[in-house]
C-alpha positions in Angstrom: -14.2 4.9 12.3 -12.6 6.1 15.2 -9.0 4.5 16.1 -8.1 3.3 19.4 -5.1 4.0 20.9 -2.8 1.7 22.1 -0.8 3.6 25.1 2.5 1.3 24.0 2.3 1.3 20.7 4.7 4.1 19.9 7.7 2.3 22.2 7.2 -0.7 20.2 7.3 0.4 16.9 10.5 2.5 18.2 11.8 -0.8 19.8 11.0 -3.1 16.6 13.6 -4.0 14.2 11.5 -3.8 11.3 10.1 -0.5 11.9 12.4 1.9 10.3 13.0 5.2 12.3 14.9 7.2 10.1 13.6 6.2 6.5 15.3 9.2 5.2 18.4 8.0 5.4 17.9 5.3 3.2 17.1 7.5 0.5 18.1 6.3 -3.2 20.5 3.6 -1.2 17.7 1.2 0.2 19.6 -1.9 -1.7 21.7 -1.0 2.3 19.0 -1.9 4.3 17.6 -5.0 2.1 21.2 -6.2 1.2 20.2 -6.9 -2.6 18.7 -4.9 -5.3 15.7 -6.3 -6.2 12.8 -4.4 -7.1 11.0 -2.4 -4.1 7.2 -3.0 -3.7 5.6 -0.5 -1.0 1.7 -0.9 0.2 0.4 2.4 1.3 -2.1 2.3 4.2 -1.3 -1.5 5.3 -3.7 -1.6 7.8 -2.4 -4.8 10.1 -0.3 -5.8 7.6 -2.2 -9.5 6.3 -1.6 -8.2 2.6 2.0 -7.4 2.7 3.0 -10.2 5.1 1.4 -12.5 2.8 2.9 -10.9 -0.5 6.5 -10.9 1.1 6.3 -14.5 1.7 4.9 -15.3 -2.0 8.0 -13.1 -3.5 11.0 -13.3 -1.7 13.2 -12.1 -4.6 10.6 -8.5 -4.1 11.5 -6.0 -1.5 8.3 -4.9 0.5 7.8 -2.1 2.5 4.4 -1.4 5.0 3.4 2.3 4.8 1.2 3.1 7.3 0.4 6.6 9.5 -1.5 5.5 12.7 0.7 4.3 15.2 -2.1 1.8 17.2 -2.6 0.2 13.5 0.9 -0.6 12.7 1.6 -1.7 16.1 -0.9 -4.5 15.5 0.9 -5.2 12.5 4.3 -5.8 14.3 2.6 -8.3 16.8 1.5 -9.9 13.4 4.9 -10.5 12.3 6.4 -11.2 15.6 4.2 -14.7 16.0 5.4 -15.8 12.8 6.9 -19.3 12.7 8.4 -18.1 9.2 9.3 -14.3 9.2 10.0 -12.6 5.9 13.1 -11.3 5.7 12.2 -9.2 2.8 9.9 -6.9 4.9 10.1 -3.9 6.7 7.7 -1.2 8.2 7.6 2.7 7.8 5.0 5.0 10.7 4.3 8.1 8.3 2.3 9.6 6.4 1.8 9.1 2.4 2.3 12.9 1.8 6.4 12.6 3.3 7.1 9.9 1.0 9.0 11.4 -1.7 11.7 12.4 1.3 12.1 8.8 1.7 12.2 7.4 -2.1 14.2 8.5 -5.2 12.9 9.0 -8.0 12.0 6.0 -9.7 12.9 3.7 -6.6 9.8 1.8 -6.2 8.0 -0.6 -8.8 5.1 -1.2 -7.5 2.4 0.6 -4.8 -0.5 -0.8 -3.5 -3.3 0.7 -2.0 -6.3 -1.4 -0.3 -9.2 -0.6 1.0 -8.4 3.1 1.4 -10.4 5.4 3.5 -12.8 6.6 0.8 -13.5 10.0 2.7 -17.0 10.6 1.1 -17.4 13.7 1.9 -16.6 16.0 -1.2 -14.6 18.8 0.9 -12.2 16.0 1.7 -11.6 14.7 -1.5 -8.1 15.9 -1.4 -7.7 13.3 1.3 -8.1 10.9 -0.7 -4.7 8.5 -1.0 -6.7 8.5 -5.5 -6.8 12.2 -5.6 -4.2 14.1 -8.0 -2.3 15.5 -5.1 -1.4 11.9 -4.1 -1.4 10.7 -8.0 1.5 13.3 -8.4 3.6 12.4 -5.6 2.8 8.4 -6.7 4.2 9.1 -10.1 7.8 11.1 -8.7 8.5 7.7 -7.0 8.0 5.5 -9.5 9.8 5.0 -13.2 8.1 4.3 -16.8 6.6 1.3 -16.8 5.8 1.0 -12.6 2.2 -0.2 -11.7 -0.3 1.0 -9.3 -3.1 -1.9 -8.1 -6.0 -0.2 -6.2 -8.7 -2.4 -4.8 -11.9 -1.4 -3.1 -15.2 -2.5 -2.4 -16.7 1.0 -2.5 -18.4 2.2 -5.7 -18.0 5.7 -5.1 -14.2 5.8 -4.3 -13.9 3.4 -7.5 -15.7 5.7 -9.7 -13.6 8.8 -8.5 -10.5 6.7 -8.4 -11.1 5.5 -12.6 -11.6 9.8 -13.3 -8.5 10.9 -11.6 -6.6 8.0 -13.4 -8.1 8.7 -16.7 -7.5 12.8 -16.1 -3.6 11.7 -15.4 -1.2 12.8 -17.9 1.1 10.5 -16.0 -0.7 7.3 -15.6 -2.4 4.7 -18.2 -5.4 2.5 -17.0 -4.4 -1.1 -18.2 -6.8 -3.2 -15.8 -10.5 -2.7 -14.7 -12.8 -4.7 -12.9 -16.1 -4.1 -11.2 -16.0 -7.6 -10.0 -12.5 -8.9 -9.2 -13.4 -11.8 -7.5 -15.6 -13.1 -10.6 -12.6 -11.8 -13.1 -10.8 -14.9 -14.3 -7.8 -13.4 -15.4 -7.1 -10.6 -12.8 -7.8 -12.9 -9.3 -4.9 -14.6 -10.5 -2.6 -14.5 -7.3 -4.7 -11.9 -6.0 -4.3 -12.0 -2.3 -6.7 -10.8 0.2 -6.7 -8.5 2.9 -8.7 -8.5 6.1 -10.8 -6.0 4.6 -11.3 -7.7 1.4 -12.2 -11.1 3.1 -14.6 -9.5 5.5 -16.4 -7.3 2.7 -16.2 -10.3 -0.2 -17.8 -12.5 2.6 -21.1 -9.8 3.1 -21.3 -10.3 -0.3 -19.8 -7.0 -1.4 -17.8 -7.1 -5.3 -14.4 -6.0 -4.8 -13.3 -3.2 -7.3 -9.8 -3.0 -8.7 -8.2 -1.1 -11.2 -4.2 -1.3 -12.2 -2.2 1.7 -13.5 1.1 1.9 -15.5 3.0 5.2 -15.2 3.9 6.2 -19.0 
């Protein structure tokens, strides 16, 4: 699908106060920025940011932290936050891309990544695109420490199916949860909260795939 660009959306995401510029410098010391040192939850690909807005209401004693690479997308997530009655203090915002973000995290900084609805790129010469391929799996498993989780959801088959392989292939990563149904799955929609994505497909009818990962 091809993105829209929002001429302002770079001088508002440079303008916001929960867009962080210079992530880099937070490096191994982000307890600075959040004032506490609870545990770091990140969501990779936030899209407008319903997941993680939602999710850093439900946990304020969690840190989150909004990945996301296009510029239009997250901008729409900053007007999100900014109509807020209630605004999380426990959230802030990153513009890069997933490949960059071991410059930003120390080694075993985060507990917990999720990634939702990510752009399956069905194609096979793009697999290595994909934010389930090893090249990403590796960089996943540098930020996290034994015993961190990865949740994936979906709602397409193929991405699923590739996604359960590389997991299982992992040296790194044990697959402790699977569902081909998550909606229908009495123990896992638990506290699952949906995205925009999720809402729209579940409502078509679509199942919603998840899987959850612990690094060993």
């Amino acid at each position: 699908m091809r993105l829209r660009h929002i001429p302002e959306a770079d001088d508002a995401i440079l303008a916001h106060n929960k867009c962080i510029k210079n992530p880099e410098k937070y490096y191994s010391s982000w307890s600075n920025l959040f004032g506490n040192d609870n545990p770091i939850h990140i969501e990779i690909g936030m899209g407008k940011g319903h997941f993680i807005i939602e999710m850093a209401h439900l946990h304020p004693d969690i840190n989150f932290i909004g990945i996301e690479r296009y510029s239009s997308v997250l901008y729409r997530a900053t007007q999100k936050y900014d109509v807020l009655e209630e605004k999380p203090a426990n959230l802030y915002f990153i513009l890069c891309d997933a490949k960059d973000l071991t410059s930003f995290f120390a080694p075993g900084e985060v507990s917990v990544i999720y990634l939702n609805f990510s752009d399956p790129w069905p194609k096979k010469r793009y697999a290595k695109r994909r934010l389930t391929s090893p090249i990403f799996l590796s960089i996943y498993s540098k930020l996290l420490t034994s015993g961190s989780l990865i949740q994936f959801k979906t709602d397409n088959r193929g991405l699923f199916e590739y996604s359960l392989e590389t997991f299982a292939k992992s040296p790194v990563f044990d697959l402790c949860c699977i569902s081909f149904d998550l909606h229908n799955d009495e123990e896992l929609s638990k506290g699952n909260v949906m995205t925009e994505y999720e809402e729209k497909f579940s409502a078509l009818g679509n199942p919603i795939f998840m899987l959850v990962a612990k690094k060993y």
